[in-house]
C-alpha positions as CSV (number, residue, x, y, z in Angstrom):
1,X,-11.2,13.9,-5.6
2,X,-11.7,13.5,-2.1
3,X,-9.5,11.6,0.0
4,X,-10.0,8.0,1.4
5,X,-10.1,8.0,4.8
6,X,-9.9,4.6,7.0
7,X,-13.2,4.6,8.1
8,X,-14.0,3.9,4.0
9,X,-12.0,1.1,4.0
10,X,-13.6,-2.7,3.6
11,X,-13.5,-5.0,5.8
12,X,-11.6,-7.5,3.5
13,X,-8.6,-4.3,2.7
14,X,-8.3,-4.4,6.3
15,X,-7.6,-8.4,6.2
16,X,-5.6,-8.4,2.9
17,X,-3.0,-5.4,3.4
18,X,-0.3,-7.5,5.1
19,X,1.6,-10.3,2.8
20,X,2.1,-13.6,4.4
21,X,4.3,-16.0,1.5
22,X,2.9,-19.2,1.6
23,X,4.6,-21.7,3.8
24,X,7.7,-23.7,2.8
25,X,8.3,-20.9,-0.1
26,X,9.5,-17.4,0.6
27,X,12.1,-18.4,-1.9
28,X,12.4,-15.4,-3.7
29,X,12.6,-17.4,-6.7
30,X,10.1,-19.9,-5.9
31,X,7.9,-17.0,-5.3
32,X,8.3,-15.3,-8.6
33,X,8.2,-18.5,-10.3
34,X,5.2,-20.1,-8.6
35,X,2.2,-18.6,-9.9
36,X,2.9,-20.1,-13.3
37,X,3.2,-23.0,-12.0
38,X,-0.2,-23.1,-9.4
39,X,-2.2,-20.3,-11.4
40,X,-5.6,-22.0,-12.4
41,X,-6.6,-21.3,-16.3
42,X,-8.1,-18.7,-18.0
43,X,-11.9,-18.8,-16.6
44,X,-13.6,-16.5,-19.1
45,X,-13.8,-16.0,-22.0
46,X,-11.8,-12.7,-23.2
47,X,-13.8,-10.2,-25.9
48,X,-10.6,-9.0,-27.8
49,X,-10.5,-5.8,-30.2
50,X,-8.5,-4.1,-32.3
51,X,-7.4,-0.1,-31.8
52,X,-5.6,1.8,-34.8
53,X,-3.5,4.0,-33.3
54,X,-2.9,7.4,-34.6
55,X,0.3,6.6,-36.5
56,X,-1.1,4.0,-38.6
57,X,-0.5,0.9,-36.2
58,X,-2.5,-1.2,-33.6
59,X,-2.7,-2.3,-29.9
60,X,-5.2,-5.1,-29.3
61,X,-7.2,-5.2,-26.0
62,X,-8.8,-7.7,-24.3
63,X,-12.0,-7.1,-22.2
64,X,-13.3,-9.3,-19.5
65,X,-16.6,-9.4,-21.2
66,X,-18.2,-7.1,-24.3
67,X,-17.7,-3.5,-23.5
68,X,-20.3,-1.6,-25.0
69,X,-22.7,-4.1,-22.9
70,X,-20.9,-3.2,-20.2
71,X,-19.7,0.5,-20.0
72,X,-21.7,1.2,-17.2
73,X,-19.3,-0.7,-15.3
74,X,-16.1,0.8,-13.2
75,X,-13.6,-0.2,-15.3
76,X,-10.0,-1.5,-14.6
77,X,-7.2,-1.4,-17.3
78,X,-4.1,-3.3,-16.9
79,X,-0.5,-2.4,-18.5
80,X,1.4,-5.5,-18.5
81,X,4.9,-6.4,-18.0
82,X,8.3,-7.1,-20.5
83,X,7.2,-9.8,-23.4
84,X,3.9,-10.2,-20.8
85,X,-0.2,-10.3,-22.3
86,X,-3.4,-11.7,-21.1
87,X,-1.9,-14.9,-20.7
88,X,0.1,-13.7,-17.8
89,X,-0.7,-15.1,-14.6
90,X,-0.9,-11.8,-12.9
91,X,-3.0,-10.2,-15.8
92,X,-5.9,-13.0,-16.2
93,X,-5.8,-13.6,-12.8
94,X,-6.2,-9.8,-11.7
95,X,-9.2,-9.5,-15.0
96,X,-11.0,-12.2,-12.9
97,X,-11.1,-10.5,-9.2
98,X,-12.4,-7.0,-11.3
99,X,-14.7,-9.3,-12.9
100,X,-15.8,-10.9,-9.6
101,X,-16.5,-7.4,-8.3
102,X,-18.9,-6.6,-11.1
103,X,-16.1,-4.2,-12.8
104,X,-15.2,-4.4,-16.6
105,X,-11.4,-5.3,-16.7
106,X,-9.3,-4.4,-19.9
107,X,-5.6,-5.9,-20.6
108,X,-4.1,-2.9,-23.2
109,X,-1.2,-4.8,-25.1
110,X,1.8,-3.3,-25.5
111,X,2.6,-3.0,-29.6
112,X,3.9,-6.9,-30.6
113,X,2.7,-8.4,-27.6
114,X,-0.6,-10.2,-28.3
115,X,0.7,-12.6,-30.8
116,X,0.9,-10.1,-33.7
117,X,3.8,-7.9,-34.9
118,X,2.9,-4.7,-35.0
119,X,3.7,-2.9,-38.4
120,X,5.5,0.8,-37.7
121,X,9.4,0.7,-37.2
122,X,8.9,0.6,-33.4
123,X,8.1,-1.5,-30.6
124,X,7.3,-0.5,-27.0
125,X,9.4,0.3,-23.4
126,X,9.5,1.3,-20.2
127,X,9.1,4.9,-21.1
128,X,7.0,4.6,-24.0
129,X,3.3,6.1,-22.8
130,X,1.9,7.8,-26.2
131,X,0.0,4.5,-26.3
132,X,-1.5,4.2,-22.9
133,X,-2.6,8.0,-23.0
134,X,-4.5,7.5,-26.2
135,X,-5.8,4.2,-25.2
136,X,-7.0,6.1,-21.7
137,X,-8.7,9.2,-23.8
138,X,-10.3,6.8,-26.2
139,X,-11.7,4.5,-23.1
140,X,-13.6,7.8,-21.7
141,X,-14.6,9.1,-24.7
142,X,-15.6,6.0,-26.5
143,X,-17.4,4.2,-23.7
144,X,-18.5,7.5,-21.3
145,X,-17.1,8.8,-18.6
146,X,-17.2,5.7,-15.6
147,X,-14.7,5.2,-12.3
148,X,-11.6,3.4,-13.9
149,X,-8.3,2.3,-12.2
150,X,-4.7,1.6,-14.1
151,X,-2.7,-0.8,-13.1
152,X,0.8,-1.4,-14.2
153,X,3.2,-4.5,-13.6
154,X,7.1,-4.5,-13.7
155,X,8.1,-2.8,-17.0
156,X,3.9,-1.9,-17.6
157,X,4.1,0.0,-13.7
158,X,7.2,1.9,-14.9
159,X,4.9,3.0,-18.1
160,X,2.0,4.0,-15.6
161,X,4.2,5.9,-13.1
162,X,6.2,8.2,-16.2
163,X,2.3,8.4,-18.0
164,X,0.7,9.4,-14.7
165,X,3.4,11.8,-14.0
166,X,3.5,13.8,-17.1
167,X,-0.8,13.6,-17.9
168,X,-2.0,14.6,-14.5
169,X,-5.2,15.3,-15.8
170,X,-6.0,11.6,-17.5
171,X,-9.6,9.9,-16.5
172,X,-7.5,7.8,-14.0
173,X,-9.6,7.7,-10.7
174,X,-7.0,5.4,-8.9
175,X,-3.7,3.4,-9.9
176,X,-2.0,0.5,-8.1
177,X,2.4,0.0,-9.6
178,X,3.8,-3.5,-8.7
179,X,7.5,-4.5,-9.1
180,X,8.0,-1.2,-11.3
181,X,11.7,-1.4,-12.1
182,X,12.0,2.5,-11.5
183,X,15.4,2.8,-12.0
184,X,16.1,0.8,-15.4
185,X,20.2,1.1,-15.3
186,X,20.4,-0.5,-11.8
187,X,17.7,-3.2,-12.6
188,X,19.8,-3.6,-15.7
189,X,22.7,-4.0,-13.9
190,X,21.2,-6.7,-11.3
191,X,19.5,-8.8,-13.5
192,X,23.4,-9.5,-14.9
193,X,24.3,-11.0,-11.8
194,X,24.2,-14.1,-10.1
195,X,20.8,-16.4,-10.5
196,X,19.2,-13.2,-11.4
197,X,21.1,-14.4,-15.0
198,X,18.4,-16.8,-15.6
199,X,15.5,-14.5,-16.0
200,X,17.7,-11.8,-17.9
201,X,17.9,-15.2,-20.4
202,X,14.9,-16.6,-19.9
203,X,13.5,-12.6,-21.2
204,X,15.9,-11.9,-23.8
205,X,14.7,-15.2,-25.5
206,X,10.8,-14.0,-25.3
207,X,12.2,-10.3,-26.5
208,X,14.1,-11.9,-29.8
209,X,11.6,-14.3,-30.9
210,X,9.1,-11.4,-30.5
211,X,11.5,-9.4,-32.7
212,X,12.2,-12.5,-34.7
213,X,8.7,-13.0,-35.6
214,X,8.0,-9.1,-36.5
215,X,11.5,-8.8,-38.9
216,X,9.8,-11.6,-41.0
217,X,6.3,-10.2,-41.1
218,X,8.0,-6.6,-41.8
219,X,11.3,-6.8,-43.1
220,X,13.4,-3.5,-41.8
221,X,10.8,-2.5,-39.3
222,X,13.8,-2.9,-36.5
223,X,17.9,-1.3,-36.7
224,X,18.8,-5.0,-37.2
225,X,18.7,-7.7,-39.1
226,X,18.1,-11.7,-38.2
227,X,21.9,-12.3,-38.2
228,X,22.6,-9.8,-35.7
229,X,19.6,-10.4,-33.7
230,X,20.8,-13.9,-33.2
231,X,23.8,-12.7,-31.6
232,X,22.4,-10.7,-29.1
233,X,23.7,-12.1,-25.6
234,X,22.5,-9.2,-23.3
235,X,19.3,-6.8,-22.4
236,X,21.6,-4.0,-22.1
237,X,22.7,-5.2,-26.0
238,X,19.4,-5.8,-27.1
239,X,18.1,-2.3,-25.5
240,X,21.3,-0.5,-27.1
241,X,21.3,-1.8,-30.6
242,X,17.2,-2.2,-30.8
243,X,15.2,-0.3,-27.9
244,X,17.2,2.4,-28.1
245,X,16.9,3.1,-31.7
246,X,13.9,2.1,-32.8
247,X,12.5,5.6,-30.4
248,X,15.3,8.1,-30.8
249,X,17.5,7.7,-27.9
250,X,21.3,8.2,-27.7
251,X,22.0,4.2,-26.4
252,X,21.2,2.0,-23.7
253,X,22.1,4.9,-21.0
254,X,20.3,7.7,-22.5
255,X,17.3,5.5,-22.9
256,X,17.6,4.2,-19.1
257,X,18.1,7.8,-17.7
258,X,15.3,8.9,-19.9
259,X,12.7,6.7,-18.8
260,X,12.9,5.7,-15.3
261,X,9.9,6.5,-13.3
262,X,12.0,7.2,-10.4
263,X,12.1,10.9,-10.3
264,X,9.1,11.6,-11.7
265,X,6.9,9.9,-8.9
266,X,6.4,13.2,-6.9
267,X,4.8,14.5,-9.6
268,X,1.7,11.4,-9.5
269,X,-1.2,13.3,-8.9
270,X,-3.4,10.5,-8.8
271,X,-4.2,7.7,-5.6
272,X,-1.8,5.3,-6.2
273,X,-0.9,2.0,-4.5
274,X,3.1,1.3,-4.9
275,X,3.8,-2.6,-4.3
276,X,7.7,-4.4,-4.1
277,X,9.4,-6.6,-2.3
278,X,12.4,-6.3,-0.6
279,X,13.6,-9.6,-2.3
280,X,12.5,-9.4,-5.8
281,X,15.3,-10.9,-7.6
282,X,14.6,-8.4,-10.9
283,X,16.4,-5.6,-9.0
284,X,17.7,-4.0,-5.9
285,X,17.2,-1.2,-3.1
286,X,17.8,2.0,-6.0
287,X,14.1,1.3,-6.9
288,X,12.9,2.2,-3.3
289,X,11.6,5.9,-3.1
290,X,12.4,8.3,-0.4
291,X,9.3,8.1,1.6
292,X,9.7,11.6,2.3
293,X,9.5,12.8,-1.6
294,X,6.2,10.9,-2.1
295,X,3.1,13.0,-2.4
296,X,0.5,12.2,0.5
297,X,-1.8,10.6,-2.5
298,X,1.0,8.2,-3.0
299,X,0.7,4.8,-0.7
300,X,4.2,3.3,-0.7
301,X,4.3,-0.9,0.5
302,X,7.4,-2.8,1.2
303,X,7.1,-6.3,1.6
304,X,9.7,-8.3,3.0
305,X,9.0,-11.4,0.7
306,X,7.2,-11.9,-2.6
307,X,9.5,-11.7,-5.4
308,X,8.8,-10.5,-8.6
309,X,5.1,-10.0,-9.1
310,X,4.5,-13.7,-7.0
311,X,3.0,-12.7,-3.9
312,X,2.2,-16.1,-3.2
313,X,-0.1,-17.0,0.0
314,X,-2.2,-20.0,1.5
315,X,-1.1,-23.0,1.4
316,X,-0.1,-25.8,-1.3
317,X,-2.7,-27.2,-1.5
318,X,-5.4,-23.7,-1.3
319,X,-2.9,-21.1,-2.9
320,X,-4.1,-17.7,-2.7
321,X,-2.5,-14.9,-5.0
322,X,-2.3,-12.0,-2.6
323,X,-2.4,-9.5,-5.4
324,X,-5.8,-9.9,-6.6
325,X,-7.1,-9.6,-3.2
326,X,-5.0,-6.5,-2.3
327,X,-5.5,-4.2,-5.2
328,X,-9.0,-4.6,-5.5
329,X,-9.4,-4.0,-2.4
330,X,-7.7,-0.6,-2.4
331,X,-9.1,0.1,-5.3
332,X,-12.7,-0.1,-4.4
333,X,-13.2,2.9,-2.3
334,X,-12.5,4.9,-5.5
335,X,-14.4,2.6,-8.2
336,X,-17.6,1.9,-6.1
337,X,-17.6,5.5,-4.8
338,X,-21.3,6.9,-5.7
């Protein structure tokens, strides 16, 4: 693919590459916590569909509009975040700007998490990218061959970097990572401390009704039962006795050293946008690459503010959500590209 130089670059990339948090809340919480409180509705209406997967379960998708009526479109796929879907701020909101650009915008749930329990005696992780490489292959061979950009969000951008890694040659013209917790024991590690406690809580609860909800639509399909799920206090104790074991790893550590995207990034063969902020209360400085073992098709950005996937700019009153202006607008050079 040929490279991107600045001359190709819109007008509006040129406007929206810098991050300025809205006034009165660079807050790190108030920024990771705002957009679910300012994000407008869903404002269309999502075309969802069923794929079997090759072990005799299901992801469900949901298309910004019917596909086969529009698989002439560039296309952008979205891998959400831990316990995340549609209905994430970040997700619909990032479907509509594609939309808005005239491309066809996919959400791929991750196995359990559009409102179904999935039926195999798994689940899904950070690690986990069987699913997103078939769903990929079957996109370009189902639909034709089209531009089409990955995305990935916090646990979704940790799946995209270790996928991208090991497929180098997937029908991935571009990718954009935000918040990727690329080091999983140290994230683990930080979300156990101080007010970072109250999304490690507020997560495990979304993580054991999930797995609450699938043990009573298929009894034994996780390594515990109800009783024992109840009791589980911890992510670290949720990924030993349940992550861990549900996909053949040796524990919570073998599962964390195992999947973190970390040293695998110089292997991204693909364009990629890399997005955190230096104060995202999910985790700390281990998930900051060397600059100087990225590949040159690797862009790294560092904001100083922003949270966890908030990004919040404007104003109170006209908030703007700098993500869907940013990654589109990277992303264009390589999905309207004639």
């Amino acid at each position: 693919m040929a490279e991107i130089t600045p001359a190709e670059l819109t007008d509006s990339d040129e406007t929206s590459r810098h991050f300025r948090p809205m006034a009165g809340a660079r807050n790190p919480h108030l920024q990771t916590m705002l957009p679910r409180v300012l994000r407008r509705r869903l404002q269309f209406t999502p075309v969802w569909q069923r794929l079997d997967t090759p072990d005799g379960d299901f992801v469900d998708l949901a298309w910004s509009e019917e596909p086969e009526q529009a698989k002439h479109k560039p296309r952008l796929v979205i891998f959400h975040g831990l316990e995340g879907s549609l209905h994430s701020p970040y997700a619909y909101g990032l479907i509509q700007a594609a939309k808005a650009r005239g491309w066809l915008g996919v959400v791929m749930h991750f196995r359990g998490c559009s409102g179904e329990p999935n039926r195999m005696h798994r689940i899904y992780h950070s690690g986990e990218t069987e699913d997103g490489r078939y769903f990929l292959e079957w996109l370009n061979s189902r639909f034709g061959e089209q531009p089409t950009a990955a995305v990935g969000f916090s646990l979704g951008g940790n799946m995209l970097a270790c996928l991208l890694a090991k497929n180098p040659n997937l029908p991935v013209s571009a990718a954009a990572i935000v918040s990727a917790p690329f080091m999983l024991e140290h994230c683990c590690n930080h979300i156990e401390k101080g007010f970072s406690q109250v999304y490690q809580h507020y997560l495990l609860k979304l993580l054991k009704a999930n797995a609450t909800r699938k043990l009573q639509a298929w009894p034994g399909t996780l390594p515990v039962d109800l009783a024992r799920l109840k009791n589980i206090r911890r992510l670290r104790e949720f990924d030993e006795l349940i992550t861990s074991k549900a996909h053949g790893f040796n524990g919570a550590v073998d599962y964390y050293q195992r999947c973190s995207a970390m040293p695998l990034l110089p292997s991204i063969t693909q364009p990629t946008l890399i997005i955190h902020a230096q104060d995202d209360p999910f985790m700390d400085s281990h998930v900051i690459p060397d600059m100087a073992q990225l590949p040159a098709n690797i862009e790294y950005q560092l904001t100083e503010y922003g949270g966890h996937v908030g990004f919040v700019g404007g104003t109170a009153l006209r908030p703007k959500m700098w993500l869907e202006a940013r990654i589109p607008d990277w992303l264009t050079p390589y999905l309207d590209k004639q």
